[in-house]
C-alpha positions, 0 to 999 in steps of 0.5 A: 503476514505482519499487519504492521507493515501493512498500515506503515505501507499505506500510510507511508504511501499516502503521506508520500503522495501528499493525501490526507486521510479524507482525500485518500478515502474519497479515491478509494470509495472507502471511510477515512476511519477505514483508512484510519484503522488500515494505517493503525493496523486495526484491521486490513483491507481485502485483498482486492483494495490492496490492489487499488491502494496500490495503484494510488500509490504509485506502485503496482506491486501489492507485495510493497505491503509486505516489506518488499522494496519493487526493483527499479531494474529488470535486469532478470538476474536479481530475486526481486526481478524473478518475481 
C-alpha cells in the first residue's frame, strides 16, 4: 500500500469538492490537523474513515485510494466492473 497516493486521493478529492481542510474536518468529525497529516501522508485514517472519506468525496470505491480509477460503465466485461 503506497501511503502517498492515500494523502494525494484525499487531497485531490477534498480541493475537487471546493473544501477547505477545517470545513473537510468538520464533516467528518475529525482535527484539520488529522486531515492535514492524511494529505502529507504522516499518517492514514482507519479503515472505517476511508469509507466516510469516500463518500464525502463523491466516490463509494474505497479502492479510489489506492490508485484505481471507479469505471463509469457497467458493461461487466472490463476488470474494473468485475470488482
Amino acid at each position: 500500500m503506497d501511503t502517498k497516493i492515500i494523502g494525494q486521493r484525499i487531497l485531490h478529492g477534498r480541493t475537487e469538492k471546493g473544501l477547505s481542510q477545517a470545513k473537510f474536518a468538520e464533516l467528518l468529525n475529525v482535527t484539520p490537523q488529522a486531515v492535514g497529516k492524511w494529505e502529507r501522508s504522516e499518517s492514514l485514517p482507519d479503515i472505517f474513515m476511508l469509507g466516510l472519506i469516500a463518500k464525502a468525496i463523491g466516490t463509494d470505491d474505497i479502492r479510489y485510494f489506492l490508485g484505481h480509477d471507479p469505471c463509469s460503465c457497467s458493461c461487466g466485461c472490463c476488470d474494473c466492473c468485475k470488482g
